[in-house]
N, C-alpha and C positions, 0 to 999 in steps of 0.2 A: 432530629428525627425527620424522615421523608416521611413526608404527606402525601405528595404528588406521583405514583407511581407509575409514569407514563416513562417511555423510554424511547431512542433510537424512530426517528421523523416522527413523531407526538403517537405510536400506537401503543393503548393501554395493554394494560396487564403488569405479570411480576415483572421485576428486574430481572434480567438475566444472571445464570449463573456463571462466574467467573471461572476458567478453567487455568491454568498456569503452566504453561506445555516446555520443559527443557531438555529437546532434545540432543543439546551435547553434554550435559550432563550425566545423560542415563537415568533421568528419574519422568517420572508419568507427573502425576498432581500433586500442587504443591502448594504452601500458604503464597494469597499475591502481595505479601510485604515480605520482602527479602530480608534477611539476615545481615544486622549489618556486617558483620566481621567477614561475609562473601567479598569484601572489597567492589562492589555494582553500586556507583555511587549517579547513574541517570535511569531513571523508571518511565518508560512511554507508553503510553494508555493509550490500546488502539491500535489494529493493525491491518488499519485501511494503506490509501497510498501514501498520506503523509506521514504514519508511524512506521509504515515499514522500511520507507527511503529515507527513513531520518536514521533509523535504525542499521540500514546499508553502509549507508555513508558514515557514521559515527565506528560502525566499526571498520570501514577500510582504511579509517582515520586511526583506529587503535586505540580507539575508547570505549571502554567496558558497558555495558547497558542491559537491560531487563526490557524486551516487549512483551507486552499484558493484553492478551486479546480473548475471548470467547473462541473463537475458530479458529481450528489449527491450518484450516484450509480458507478462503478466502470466497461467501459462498456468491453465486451467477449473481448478478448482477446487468440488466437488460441496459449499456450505455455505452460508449463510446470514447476514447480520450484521444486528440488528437495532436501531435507534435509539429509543426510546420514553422515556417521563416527560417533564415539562415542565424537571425540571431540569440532564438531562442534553443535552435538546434547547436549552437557554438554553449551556449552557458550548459544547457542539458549532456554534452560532450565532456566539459569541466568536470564534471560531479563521480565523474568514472564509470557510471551506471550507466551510460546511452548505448556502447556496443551490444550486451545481451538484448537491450530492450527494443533495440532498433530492427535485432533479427528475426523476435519476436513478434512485429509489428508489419502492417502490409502496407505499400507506398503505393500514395493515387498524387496524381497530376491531376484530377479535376473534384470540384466540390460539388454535389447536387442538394439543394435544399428543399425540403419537399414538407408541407403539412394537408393534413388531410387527405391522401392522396393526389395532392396538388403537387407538381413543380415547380416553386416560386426563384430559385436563382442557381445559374450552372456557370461556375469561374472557374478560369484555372487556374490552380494553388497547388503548389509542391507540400507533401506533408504525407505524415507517418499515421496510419490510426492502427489503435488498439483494443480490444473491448476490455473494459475496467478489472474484472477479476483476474484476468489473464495479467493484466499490467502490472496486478498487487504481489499474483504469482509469480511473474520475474524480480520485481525485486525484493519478495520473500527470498528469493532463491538466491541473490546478491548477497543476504546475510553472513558473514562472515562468521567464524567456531568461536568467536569472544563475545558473541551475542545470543543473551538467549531467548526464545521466542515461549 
């Protein structure tokens, strides 16, 4: 039995309702326990950026999956991700998903760090940023038709 009915960064209220969205299926709502005879033998809860790029990747890989999320769309989100170095940009390259998300993404040659409206440090760094929901959106959009969201 949940007692605690706080949810998503500690703000009370209900739980949220689950919605189950399969749009290559052709169907709207659905129960979120699949069927097992579907043959969808990986369930990911969550379709932030690491359900959805697990989700990507698993299926460019050809492995069948169910992602479980509330939002069929991935809602604003005020933050930032940024991709930079040569060797994080090589492993991010490996994973198949760097092309869409690289073009998606804007390249700055300098870094400003600022709090308070102070400017506390200005370096130059090679590096991709992206803001967060836009990011989840590209690789929503990586999803492959063997995976249903």
């Amino acid at each position: 039995m949940i007692k605690d009915r706080t949810f998503s960064r500690g703000h009370p209220g209900p739980l949220p309702k689950l919605r189950l969205y399969l749009p290559f299926a052709g169907k709207k709502a659905g129960s979120i326990v699949p069927d097992p005879s579907c043959g969808i033998p990986i369930a990911i809860i969550g379709g932030g950026l690491a359900g959805s790029t697990a989700a990507a990747m698993l299926g460019h890989a050809g492995i069948p999956s169910i992602l479980i999320d509330p939002h069929q769309t991935y809602p604003f989100d005020f933050r930032v991700e940024k991709l930079c170095g040569v060797e994080q940009l090589q492993r991010f390259a490996a994973t198949g998903l760097a092309e869409s998300v690289l073009r998606s993404a804007t390249w700055s040659d300098q870094n400003w760090i600022a709090r308070s409206g102070y400017l506390l440090d200005k370096t130059s760094n090679q590096q991709f940023g992206i803001m967060y929901d836009k990011l989840v959106a590209v690789m929503r959009a990586e999803i492959s038709v063997g995976i249903h969201l």
